[in-house]
N, C-alpha and C positions, 0 to 999 in steps of 0.2 A: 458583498461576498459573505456567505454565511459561513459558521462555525466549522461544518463538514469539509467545504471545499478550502478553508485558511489552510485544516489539519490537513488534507489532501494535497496540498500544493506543497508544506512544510519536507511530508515524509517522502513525497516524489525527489524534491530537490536533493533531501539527504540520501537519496538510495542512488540518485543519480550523480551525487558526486565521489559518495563511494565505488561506483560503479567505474569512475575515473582515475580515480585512485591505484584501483587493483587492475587496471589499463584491462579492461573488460567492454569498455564502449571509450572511444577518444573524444577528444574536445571538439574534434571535429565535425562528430556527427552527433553532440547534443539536441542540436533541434531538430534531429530524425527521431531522437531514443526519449528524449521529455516527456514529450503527448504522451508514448504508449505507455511510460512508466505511470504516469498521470492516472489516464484513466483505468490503470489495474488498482490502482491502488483509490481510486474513487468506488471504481466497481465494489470493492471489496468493502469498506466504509459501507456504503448503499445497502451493500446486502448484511452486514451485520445490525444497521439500524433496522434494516426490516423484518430482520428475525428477534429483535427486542421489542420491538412493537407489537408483534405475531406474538408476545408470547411463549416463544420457541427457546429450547436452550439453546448456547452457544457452544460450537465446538473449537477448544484450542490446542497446540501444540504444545505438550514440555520438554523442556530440555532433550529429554531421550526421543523425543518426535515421537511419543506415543498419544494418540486420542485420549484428552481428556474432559470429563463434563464439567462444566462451568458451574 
């Protein structure tokens, strides 16, 4: 498993147990809400390495959720 997918599994699992936490998805249907958490959060990985490779700046959010350039 490479480095992208370790970091991708890491922040899936922490978003999906905060997601239980805040009783926003039950324990119940973990292995319905995993995957999808999974690979949004791969997708999203994916596409930031490919816009550092490109070249490309990165767009992030701060604090105030306003567009900021990297």
């Amino acid at each position: 498993m490479d480095k992208d997918s370790k970091e991708a599994l890491q922040v899936a699992k922490e978003l999906t147990a905060k997601f239980i936490e805040t009783r926003t998805v039950s324990p119940g249907n973990f292995a319905e809400v995993f995957p999808a958490v999974y690979k949004v959060v791969r997708e999203a990985i994916d596409a930031e390495t490919e816009n550092s490779v490109c070249g490309r700046e990165s767009i992030t959010l701060d604090a105030d959720r306003h567009a900021v350039n990297d």
